[in-house]
LUMFIBA-302142 format. One line per 4 residues: number of its first residue (from 1); their letters; for each residue x, y, z of C-alpha. Coordinates in nm, 4 decimals, always signed. Layout:
LUMFIBA-302142
NUM) A) X Y Z | ...
***
This chain:
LUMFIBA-302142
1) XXXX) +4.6091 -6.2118 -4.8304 | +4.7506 -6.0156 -5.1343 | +4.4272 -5.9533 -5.3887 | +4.5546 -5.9368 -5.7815
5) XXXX) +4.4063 -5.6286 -5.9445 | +4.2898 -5.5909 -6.3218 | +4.1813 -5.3395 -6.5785 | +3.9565 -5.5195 -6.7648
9) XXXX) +3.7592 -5.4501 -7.1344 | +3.4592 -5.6680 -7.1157 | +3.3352 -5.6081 -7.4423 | +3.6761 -5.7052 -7.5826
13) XXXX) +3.7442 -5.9738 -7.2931 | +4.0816 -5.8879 -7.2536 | +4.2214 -5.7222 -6.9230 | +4.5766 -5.6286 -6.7487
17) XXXX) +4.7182 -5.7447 -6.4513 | +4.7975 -5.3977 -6.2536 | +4.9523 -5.5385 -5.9931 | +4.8520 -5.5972 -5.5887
21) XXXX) +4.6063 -5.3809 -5.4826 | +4.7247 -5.1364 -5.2481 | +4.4805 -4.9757 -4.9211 | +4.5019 -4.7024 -4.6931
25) XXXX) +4.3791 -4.7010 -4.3037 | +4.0199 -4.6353 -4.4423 | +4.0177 -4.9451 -4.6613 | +4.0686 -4.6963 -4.9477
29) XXXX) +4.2371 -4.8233 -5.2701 | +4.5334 -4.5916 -5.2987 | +4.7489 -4.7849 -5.5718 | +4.9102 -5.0785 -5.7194
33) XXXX) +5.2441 -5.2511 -5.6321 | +5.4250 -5.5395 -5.8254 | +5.6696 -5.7257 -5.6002 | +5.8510 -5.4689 -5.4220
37) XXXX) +5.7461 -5.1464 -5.6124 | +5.4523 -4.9382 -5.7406 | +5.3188 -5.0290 -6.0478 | +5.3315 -4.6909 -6.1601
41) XXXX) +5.7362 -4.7180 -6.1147 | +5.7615 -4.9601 -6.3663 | +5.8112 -4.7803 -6.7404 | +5.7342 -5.0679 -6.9483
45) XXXX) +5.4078 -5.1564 -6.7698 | +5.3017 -4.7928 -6.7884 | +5.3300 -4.7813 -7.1432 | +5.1421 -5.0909 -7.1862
49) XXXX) +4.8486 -4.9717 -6.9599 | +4.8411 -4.6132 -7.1731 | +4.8374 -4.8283 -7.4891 | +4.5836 -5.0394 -7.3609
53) XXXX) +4.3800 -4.7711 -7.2953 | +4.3913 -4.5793 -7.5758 | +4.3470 -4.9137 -7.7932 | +4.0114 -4.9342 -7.5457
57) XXXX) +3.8863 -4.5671 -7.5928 | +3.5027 -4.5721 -7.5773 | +3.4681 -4.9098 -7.4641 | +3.3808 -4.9307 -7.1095
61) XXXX) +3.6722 -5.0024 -6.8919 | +3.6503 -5.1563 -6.5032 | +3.9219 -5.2280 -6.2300 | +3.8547 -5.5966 -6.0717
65) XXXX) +4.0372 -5.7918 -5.7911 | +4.0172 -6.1299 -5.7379 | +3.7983 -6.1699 -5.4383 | +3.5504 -5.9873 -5.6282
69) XXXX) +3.2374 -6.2226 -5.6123 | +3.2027 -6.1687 -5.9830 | +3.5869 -6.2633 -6.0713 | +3.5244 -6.5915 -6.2147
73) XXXX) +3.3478 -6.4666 -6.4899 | +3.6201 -6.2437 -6.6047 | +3.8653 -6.4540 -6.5449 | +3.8784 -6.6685 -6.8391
77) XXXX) +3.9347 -6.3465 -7.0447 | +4.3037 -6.2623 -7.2497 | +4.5127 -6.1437 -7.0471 | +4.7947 -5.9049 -7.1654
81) XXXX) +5.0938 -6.0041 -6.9114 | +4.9290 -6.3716 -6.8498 | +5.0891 -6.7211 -6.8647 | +4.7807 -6.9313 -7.0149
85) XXXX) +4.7102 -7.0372 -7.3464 | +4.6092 -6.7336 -7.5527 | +4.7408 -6.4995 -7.3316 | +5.0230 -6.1935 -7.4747
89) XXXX) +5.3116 -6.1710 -7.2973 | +5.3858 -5.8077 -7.2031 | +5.6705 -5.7240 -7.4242 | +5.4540 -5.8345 -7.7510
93) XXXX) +5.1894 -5.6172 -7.6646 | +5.4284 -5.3167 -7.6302 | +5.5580 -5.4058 -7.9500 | +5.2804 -5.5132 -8.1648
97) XX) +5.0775 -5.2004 -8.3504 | +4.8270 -5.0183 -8.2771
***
């Protein structure tokens, strides 16, 4: 089973999809992969994250997966890259200002 990944705000409710979460031998979380890549490969998702995070400085920031038993209550939050109502789409949030 492939586990979704996040990097979530809670204070602002708002979090990031970074992709499947990635684990070595010793169950170690060693990245993130979207479809057939690494996140980190893909240039337009790692500006979003760095703008996310600097938009996020001094907030408190977590990384959540979706069998975390805690998920649900995150999951309702905005997400930048989701398809529900309220949700931004990825290439707005690049584009909108800081």
């Amino acid at each position: 089973m492939s586990v979704s990944s996040y990097l979530v705000c809670p204070s602002r409710q708002l979090m990031i999809g970074l992709g499947k979460r990635l684990r070595d031998e010793s169950g170690a979380v060693t990245g993130f992969s979207i479809g057939n890549h690494l996140t980190s490969e893909d240039p337009q998702l790692t500006q979003v994250i760095w703008k996310f995070l600097a938009e996020t400085a001094g907030a408190e920031l977590v990384v959540k997966f979706s069998d975390d038993e805690d998920f649900e209550e995150i999951a309702g939050y905005r997400e930048i890259g989701g398809d529900e109502y309220g949700d931004i789409t990825i290439e707005d949030y690049a584009r909108a200002a800081s």
